[in-house]
Structure formats: C-alpha cells, structure tokens
N, C-alpha and C positions, 0 to 999 in steps of 0.2 A: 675234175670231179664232176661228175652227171649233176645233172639238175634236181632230179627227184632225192639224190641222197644229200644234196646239199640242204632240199628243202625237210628233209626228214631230220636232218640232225638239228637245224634252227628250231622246230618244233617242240623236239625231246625237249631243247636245252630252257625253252620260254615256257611251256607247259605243262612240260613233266605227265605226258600222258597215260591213262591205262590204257587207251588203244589207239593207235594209229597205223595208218595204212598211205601211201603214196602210190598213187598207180598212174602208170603214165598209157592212157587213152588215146596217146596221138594216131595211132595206125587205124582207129576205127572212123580216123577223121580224113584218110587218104582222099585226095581231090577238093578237101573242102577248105574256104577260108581260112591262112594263119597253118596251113600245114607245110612242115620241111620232111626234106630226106632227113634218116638217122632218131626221126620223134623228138619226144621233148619239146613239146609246143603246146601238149592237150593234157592235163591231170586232174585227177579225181584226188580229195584229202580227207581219210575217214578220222577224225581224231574225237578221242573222250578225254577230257580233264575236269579234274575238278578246280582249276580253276578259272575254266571258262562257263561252269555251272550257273555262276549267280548272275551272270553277264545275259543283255537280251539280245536277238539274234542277231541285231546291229552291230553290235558289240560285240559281239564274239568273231563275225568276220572281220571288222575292223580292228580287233587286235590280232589274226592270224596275220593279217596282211603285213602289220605290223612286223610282225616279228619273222617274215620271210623278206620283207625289204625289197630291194632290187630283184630278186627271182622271179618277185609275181607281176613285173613289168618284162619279165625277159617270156614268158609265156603266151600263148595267144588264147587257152582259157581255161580257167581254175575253176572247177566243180568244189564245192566245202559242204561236207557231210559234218556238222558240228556237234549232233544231238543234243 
C-alpha cells in the first residue's frame, strides 16, 4: 500500500477529520536532498479536526506524528498544514 494512503487512513482513524488532504510533493523535489525514483519521500498534510482544535501548534504536530508512527521516519519531509 503507498505511503500517502497509508498515511491518510492513520489520520481518518486518530482524528476523524472534516478535511484532509495527503499530497505527495516528491517530484517538485527532483535532484534535491531525500529524493527517490517512484516519490513518496516529499508530502504536504492538510488536516482539520476538531480534535486537534484545543491543542497548541506543538501539540498538534506532535500528535499527528504520533498517530502516523513509522511513516513519518520512512519520509524525507512532512509539510503539516494543521489550522
């Protein structure tokens, strides 16, 4: 299973968000640091929850990180749009 949908469904399942988005960036990173053939090295993560609302921005990446576990070590770099 790709990386981006693995990371999406961890998400849904910790979050429960009204929006999320996974978009995998890698090819606009062609020649740079951390880049493979095939992507999947570079992502952006738009997510809204509310229950990352009451949390401060600290918190809110450090529990996305959380709840993707192992994925966001297999990555070379995670953009987090949290709002």
């Amino acid at each position: 299973m790709a990386i981006a949908q693995q990371m999406h469904e961890r998400l849904t399942e910790a979050f429960r968000p009204s929006r999320i988005e996974v978009v995998d960036d890698s090819e606009k990173h062609r020649g740079h640091a951390g880049y493979r053939d095939g992507g999947e090295s570079h992502f952006t993560i738009i997510l809204r929850s509310d229950v990352l609302a009451p949390l401060s921005r600290v918190e809110r990446h450090r529990a996305v990180h959380r709840a993707l576990g192992d994925l966001a070590t297999r990555v070379h770099a995670l953009a987090l749009d949290l709002g």
